[in-house]
C-alpha positions as CSV (number, residue, x, y, z in Angstrom):
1,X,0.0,0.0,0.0
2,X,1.4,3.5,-1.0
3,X,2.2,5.6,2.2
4,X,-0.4,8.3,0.7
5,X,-2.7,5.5,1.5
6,X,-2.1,4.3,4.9
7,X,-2.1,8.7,5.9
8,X,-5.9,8.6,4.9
9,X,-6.4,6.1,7.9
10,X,-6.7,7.6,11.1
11,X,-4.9,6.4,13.7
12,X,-6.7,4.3,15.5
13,X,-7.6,2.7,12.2
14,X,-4.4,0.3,12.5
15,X,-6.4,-0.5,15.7
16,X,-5.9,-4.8,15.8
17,X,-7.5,-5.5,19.0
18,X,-8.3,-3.2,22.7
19,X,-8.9,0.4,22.5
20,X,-7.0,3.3,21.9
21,X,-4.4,4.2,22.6
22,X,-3.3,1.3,24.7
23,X,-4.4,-1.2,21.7
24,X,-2.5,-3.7,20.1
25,X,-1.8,-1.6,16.6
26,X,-0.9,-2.9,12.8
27,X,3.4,-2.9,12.0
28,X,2.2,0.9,11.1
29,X,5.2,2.8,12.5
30,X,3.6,6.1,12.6
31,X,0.3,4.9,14.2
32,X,2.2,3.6,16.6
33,X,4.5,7.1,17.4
34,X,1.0,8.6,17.3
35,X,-0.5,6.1,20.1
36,X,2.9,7.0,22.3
37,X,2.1,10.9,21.7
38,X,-1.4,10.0,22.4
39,X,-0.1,8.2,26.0
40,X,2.0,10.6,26.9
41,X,0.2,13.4,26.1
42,X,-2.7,12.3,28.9
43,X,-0.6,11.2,31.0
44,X,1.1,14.7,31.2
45,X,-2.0,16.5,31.4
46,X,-3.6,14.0,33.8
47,X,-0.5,15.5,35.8
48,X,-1.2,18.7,35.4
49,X,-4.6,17.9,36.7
50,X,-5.9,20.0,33.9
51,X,-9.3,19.1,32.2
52,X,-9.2,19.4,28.5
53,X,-10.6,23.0,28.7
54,X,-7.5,23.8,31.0
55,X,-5.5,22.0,28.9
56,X,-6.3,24.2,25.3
57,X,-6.4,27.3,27.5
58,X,-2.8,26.3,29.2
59,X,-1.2,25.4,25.8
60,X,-2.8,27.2,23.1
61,X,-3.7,24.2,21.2
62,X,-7.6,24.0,20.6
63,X,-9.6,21.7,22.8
64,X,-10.9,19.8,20.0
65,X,-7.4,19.3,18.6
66,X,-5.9,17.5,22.0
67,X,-9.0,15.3,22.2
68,X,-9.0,13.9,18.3
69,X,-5.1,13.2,19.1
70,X,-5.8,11.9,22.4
71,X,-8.5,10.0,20.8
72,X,-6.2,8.9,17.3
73,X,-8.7,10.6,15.0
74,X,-5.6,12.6,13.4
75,X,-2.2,12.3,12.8
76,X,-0.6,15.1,15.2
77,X,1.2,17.4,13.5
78,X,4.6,18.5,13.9
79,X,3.7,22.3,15.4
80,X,1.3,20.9,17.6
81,X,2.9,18.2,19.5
82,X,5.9,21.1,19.5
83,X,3.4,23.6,21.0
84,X,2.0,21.0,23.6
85,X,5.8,20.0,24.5
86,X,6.6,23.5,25.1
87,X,3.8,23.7,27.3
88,X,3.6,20.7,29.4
89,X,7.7,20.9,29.6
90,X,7.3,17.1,28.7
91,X,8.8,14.8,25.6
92,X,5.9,13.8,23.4
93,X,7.4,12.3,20.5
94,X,9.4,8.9,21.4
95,X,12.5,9.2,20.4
96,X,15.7,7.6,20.6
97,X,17.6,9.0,23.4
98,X,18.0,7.4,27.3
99,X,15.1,7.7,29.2
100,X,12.4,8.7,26.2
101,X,12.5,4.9,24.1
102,X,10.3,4.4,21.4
103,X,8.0,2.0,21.2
């Protein structure tokens, strides 16, 4: 399948069983970065202790925005999980350096 193809899936359309975002996922390396933004991203605002209205006000990024990535309805773009790391002073994107693995 052409990568154009598999970037018109959402997602949590490589979803192979469970729910998002702690499902078991397709060999889809980039539906599986966005499930790890998707983790971390609550569990950094779950420390916060910020409600998603908090959250968008907090950060800048629109409510509905955080919610479709937290939910995997869109592939989170490179601005916003900037923005959001900026703002929560966390790592979002898994990466390849001690202490931040990818998946």
């Amino acid at each position: 399948m052409p990568q154009g193809d598999k970037r018109s899936r959402k997602p949590v359309e490589y979803l192979l069983q469970g729910t998002w975002p702690g499902a078991v996922l397709d060999d889809h390396h980039g539906a599986q970065v966005a499930q790890e933004v998707a983790v971390r991203l609550k569990k950094a605002i779950d420390a916060q202790g910020w409600t998603m209205v908090e959250a968008s006000r907090q950060t800048g990024v629109d409510r509905l925005t955080i919610t479709r990535v937290l939910g995997g309805h869109v592939w989170p773009d490179l601005l916003t999980i900037a923005t959001l790391e900026k703002a929560l002073d966390v790592d979002l994107w898994p990466g390849r350096e001690p202490g931040n693995p990818p998946k």
